[in-house]
N, C-alpha and C positions, 0 to 999 in steps of 0.2 A: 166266909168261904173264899179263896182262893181262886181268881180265873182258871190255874190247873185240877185244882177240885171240881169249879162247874165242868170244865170240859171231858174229865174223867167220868164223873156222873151223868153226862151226856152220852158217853162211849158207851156207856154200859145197857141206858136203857136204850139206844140206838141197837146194838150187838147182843145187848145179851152178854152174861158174864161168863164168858169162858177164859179158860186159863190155857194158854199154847205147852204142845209137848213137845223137848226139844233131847235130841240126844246128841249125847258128844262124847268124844273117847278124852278122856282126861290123866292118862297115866303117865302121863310126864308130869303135868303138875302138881300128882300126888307126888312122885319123885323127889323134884323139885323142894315139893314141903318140907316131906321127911330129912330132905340136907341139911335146908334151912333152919329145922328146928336144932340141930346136933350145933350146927354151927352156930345160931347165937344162944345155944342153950347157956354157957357161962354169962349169958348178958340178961338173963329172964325173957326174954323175947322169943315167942310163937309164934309165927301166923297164922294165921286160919285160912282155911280156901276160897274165902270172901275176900280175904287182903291180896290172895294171889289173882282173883277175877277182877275187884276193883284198879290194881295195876297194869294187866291186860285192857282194859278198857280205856284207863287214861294213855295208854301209849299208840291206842287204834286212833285216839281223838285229837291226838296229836298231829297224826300225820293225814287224819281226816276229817277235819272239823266239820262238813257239813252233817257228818252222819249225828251233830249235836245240835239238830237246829229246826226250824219247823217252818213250813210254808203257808203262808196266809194268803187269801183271795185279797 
């Protein structure tokens, strides 16, 4: 097991497993898709809207790397 396994498995029995509920208006991104798919349809390429959240993500981590980091005592 993994130090982020043990600390997960910590969390959990610490917390209790709950799962956060998050809403967000995403109708641009579906937009977005739908271009994207038209446009590199001649190339076989799809995204999924996981490729559109994993790209959002590395571009917030970009420009603020601490939100990728953790604090230890």
């Amino acid at each position: 097991m993994t130090d982020f396994d043990n600390r997960l498995d910590a969390a959990a029995r610490i917390l209790g497993e709950r799962l956060p509920e998050l809403h967000a208006r995403v109708d641009d991104a579906v937009k977005l898709r739908s271009s994207l798919i038209e446009e590199w349809a001649s190339e076989g390429v799809r995204p999924s809207h996981t490729d559109l959240v994993v790209r959002a993500v590395a571009k917030v981590l970009r420009q603020h790397p601490l939100f990728n980091s953790e604090a230890r005592e």
